[in-house]
LUMKOLBA-96209 format. One record per atom (N, C-alpha, C, O): chain; x, y, z; atom name. Coordinates in pm, 1 decimal. Example, Ala and Ser with C-alpha at 12.3 -4.5 7.8 and 13.67 -1.06 7.14 Angstrom:
<pts>
   kemar       east      north         up   tidren
       A     1319.0     -569.0      780.0        N
       A     1230.0     -450.0      780.0       CA
       A     1320.0     -330.0      780.0        C
       A     1423.6     -331.9      846.5        O
       A     1285.0     -225.0      708.0        N
       A     1367.0     -106.0      714.0       CA
       A     1290.0        3.0      787.0        C
       A     1340.9      113.8      803.9        O
</pts>
This chain:
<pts>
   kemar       east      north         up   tidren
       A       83.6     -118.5        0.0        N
       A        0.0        0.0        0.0       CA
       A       87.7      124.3        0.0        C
       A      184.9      135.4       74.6        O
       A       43.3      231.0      -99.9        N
       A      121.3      352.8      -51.1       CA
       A       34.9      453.1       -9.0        C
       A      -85.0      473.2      -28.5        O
       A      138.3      523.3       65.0        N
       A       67.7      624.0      191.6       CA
       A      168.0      780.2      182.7        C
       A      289.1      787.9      203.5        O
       A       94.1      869.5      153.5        N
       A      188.2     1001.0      133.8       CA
       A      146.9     1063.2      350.2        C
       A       52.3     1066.6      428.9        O
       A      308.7     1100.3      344.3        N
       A      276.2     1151.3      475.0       CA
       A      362.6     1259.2      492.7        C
       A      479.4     1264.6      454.2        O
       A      278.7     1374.5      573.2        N
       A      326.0     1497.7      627.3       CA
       A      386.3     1502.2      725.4        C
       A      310.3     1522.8      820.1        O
       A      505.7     1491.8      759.1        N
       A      574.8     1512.1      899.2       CA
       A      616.7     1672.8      981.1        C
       A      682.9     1741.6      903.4        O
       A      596.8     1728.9     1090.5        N
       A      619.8     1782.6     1169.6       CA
       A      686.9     1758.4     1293.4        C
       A      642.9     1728.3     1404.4        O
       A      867.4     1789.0     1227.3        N
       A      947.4     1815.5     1349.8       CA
       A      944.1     1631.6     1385.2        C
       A      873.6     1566.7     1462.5        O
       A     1076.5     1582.1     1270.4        N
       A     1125.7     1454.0     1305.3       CA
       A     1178.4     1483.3     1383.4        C
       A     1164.2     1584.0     1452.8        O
       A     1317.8     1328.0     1396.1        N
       A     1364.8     1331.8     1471.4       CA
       A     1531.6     1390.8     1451.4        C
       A     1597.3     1313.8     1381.4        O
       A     1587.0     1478.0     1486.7        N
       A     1703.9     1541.7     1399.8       CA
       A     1690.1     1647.9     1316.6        C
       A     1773.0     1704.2     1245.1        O
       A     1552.3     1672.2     1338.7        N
       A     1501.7     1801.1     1206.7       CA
       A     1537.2     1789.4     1081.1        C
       A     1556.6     1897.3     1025.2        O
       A     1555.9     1671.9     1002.3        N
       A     1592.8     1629.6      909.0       CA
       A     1509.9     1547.8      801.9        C
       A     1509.2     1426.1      820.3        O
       A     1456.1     1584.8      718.3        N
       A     1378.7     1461.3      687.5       CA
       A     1433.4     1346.5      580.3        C
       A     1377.7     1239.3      556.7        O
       A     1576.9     1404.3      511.9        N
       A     1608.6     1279.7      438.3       CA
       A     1657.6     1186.9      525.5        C
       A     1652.5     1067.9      494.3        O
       A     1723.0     1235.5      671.6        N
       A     1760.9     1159.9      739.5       CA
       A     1682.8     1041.7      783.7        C
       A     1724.8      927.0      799.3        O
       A     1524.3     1101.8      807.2        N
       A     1433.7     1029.7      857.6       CA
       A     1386.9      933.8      759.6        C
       A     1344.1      821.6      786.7        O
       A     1396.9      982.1      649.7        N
       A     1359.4      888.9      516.6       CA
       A     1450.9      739.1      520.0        C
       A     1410.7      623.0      511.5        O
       A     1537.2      773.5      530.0        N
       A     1683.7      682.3      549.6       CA
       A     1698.2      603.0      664.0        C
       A     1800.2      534.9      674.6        O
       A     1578.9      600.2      785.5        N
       A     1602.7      514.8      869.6       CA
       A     1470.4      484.8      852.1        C
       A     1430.0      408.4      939.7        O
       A     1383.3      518.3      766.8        N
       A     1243.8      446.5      738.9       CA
       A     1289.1      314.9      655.7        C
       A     1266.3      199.1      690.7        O
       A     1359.3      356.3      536.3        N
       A     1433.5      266.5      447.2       CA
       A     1517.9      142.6      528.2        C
       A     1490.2       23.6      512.7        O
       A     1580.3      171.5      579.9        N
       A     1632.2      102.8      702.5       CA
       A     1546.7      -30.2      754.0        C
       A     1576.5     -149.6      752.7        O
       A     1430.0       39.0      799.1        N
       A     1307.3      -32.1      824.1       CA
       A     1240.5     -131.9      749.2        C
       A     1145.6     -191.5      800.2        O
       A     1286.4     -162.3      610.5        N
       A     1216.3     -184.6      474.3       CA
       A     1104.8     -169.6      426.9        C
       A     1022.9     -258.0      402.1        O
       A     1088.6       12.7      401.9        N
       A     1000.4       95.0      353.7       CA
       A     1041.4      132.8      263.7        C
       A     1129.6      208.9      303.5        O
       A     1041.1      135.6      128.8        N
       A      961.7      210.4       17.3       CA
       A      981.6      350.5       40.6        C
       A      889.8      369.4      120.4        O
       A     1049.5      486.0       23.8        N
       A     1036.9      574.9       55.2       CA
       A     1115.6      674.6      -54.4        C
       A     1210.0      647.3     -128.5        O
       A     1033.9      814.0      -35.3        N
       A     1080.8      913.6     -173.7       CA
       A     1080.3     1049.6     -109.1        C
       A      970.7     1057.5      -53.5        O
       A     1137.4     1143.3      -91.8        N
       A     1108.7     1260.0      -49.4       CA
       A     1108.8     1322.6     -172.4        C
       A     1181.7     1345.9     -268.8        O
       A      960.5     1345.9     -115.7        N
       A      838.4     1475.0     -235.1       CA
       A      923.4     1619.0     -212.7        C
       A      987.0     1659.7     -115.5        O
       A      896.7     1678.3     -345.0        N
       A      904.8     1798.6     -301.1       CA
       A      911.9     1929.4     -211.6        C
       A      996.4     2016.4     -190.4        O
       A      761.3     1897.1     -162.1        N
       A      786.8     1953.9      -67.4       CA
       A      842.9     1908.8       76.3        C
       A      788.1     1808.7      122.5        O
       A      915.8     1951.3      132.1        N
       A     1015.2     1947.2      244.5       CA
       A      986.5     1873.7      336.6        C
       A     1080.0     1815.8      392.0        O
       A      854.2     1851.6      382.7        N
       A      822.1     1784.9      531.3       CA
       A      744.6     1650.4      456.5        C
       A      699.9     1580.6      547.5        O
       A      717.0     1597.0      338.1        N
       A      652.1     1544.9      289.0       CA
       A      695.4     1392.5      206.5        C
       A      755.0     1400.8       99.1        O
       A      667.3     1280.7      253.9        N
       A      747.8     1175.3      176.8       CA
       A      576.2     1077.7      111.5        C
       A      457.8     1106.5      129.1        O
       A      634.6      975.0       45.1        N
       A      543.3      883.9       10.7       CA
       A      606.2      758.1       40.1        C
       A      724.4      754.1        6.0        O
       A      571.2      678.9       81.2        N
       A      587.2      568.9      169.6       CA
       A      535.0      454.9      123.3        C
       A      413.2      454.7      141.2        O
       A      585.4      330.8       57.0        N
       A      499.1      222.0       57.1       CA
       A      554.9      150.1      148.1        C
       A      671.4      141.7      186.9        O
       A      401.9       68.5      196.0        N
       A      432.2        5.9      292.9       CA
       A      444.1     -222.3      218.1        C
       A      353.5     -291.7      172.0        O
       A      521.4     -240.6      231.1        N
       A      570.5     -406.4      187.0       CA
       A      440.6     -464.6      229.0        C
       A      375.1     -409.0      317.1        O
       A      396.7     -580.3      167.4        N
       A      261.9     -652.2      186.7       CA
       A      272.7     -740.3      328.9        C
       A      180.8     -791.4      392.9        O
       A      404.6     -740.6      353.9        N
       A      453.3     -827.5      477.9       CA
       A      442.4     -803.2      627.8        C
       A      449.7     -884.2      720.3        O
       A      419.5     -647.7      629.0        N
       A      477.9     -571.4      703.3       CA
       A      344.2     -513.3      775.3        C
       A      277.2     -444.5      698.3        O
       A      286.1     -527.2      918.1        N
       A      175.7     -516.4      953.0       CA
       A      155.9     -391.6      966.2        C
       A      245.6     -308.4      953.2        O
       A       42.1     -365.9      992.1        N
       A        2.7     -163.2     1050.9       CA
       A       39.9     -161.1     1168.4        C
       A       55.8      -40.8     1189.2        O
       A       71.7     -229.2     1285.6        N
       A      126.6     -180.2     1403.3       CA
       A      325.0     -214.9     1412.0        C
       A      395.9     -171.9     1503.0        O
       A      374.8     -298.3     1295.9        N
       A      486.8     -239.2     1243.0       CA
       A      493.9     -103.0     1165.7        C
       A      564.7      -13.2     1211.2        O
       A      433.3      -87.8     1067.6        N
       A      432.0       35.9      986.2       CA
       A      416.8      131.1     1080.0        C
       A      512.6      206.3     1061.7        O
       A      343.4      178.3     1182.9        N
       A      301.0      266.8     1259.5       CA
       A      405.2      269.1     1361.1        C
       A      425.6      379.3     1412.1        O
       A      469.1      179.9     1397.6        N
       A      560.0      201.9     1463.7       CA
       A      669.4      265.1     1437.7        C
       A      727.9      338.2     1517.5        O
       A      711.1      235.7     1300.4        N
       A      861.0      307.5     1241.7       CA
       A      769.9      462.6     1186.9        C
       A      852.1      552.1     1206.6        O
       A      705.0      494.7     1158.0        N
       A      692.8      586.6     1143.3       CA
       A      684.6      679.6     1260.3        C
       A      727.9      794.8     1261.8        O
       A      627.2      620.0     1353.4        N
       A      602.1      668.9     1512.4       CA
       A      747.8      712.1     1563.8        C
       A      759.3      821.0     1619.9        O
       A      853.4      633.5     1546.9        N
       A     1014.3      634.3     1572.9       CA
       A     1038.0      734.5     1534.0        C
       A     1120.8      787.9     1607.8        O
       A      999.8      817.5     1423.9        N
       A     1112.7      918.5     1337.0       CA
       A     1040.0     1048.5     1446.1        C
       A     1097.9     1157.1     1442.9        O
       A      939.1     1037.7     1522.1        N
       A      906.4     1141.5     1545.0       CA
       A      948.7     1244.6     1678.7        C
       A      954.5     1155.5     1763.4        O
       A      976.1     1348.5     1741.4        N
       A     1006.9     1400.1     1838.0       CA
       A      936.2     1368.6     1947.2        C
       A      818.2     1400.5     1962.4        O
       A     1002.1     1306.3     2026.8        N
       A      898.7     1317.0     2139.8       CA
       A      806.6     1398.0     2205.5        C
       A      707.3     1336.7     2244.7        O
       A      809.4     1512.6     2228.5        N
       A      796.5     1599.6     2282.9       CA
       A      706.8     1652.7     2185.4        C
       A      588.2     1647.6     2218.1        O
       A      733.3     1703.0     2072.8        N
       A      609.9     1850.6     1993.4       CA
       A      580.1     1726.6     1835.0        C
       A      496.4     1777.3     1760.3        O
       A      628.6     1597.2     1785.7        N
       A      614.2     1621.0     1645.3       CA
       A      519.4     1524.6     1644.4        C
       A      483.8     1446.4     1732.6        O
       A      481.7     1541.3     1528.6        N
       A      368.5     1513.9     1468.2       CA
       A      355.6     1458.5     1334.3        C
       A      442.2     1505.8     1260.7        O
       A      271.9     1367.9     1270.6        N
       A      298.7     1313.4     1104.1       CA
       A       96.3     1307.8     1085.7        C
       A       13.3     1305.9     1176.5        O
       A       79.4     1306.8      972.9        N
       A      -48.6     1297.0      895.6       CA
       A      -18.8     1196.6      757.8        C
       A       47.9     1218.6      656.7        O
       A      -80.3     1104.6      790.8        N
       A      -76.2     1003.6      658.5       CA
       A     -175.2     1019.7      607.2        C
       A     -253.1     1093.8      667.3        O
       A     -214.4      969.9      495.1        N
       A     -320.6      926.2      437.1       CA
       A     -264.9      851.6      323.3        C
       A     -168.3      873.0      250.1        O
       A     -395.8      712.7      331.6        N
       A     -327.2      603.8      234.5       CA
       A     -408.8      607.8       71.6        C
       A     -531.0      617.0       60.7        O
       A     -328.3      600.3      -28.4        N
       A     -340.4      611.3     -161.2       CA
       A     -512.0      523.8     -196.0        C
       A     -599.2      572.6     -267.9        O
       A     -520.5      411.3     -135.0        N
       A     -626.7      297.3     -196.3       CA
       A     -736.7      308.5      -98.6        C
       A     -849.8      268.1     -125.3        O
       A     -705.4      362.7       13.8        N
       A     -838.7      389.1       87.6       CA
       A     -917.9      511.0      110.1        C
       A    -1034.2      515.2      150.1        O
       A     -842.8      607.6       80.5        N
       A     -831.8      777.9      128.0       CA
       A     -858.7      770.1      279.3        C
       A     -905.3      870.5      333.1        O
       A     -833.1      657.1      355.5        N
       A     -803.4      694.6      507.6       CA
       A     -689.8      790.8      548.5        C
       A     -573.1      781.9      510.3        O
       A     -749.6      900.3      646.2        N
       A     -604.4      976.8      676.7       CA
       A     -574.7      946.6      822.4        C
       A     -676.0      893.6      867.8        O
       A     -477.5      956.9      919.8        N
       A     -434.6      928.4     1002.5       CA
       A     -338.9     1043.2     1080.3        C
       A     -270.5     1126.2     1020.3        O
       A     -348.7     1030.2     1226.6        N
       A     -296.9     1173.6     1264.6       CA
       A     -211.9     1079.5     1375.5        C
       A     -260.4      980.1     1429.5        O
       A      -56.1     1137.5     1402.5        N
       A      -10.2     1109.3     1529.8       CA
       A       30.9     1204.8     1572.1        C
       A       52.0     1295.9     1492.0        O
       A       64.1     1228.9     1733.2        N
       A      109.0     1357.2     1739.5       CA
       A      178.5     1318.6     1906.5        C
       A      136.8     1231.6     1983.0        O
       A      284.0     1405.3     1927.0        N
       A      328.0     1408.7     2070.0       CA
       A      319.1     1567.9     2083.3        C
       A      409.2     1591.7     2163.8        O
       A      276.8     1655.9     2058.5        N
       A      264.3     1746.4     2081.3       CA
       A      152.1     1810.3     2207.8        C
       A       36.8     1777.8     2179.9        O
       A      161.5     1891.3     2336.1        N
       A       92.4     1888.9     2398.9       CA
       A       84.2     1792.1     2466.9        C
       A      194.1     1744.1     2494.7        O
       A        2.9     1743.3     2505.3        N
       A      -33.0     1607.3     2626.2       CA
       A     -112.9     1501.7     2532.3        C
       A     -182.8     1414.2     2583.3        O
       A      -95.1     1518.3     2362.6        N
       A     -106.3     1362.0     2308.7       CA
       A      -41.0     1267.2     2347.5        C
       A       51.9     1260.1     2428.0        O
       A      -89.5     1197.3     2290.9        N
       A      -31.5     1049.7     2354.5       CA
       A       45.9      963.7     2247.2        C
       A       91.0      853.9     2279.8        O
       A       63.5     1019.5     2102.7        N
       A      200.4      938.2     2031.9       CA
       A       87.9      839.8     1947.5        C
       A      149.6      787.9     1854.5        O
       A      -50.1      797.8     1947.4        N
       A     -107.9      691.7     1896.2       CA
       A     -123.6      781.7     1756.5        C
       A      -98.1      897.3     1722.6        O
       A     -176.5      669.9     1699.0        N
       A     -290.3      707.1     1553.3       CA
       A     -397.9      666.5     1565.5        C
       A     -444.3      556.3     1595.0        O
       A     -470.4      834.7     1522.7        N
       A     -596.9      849.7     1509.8       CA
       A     -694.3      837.2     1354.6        C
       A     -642.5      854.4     1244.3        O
       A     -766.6      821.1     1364.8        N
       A     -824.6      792.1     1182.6       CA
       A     -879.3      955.6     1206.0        C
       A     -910.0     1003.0     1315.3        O
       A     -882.0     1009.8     1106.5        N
       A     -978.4     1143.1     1091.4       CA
       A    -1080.5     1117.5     1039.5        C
       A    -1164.0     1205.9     1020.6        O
</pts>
């Protein structure tokens, strides 16, 4: 499945970096144009509470945040540590 996702404030403030330890992960990954923004496929092997997890990894503890949404379902998805969230994914 591929999934384009918006990140806010990885980990390192970096996002090819973050791309590169998604890859790591064996993800599928491209940094889009714009700056905070990658597309992501996720391997047929590879469950949603793996997938959610490495993506969950790249993020700051403290303030960051990512927005997915997947190509074949138009489900979007919110995580966030920002404030007194709690780091899960939410469906919008």
């Amino acid at each position: 499945m591929r999934y384009f996702a918006e990140f806010n404030r990885v980990r390192g403030d970096n996002i090819r970096s973050a791309a590169a330890r998604l890859r790591r992960r064996g993800l599928d990954v491209a940094v889009l144009a714009h700056r905070t923004a990658l597309e992501i496929t996720r391997p047929d092997d590879m469950s949603w509470k793996g997938f959610a997890d490495a993506i969950r990894a790249q993020l700051q503890r403290r303030r960051g945040s990512v927005m997915i949404s997947s190509e074949s379902t138009g489900k979007t998805f919110i995580c966030s540590f920002a404030g007194n969230q709690s780091g899960r994914f939410r469906r919008l």
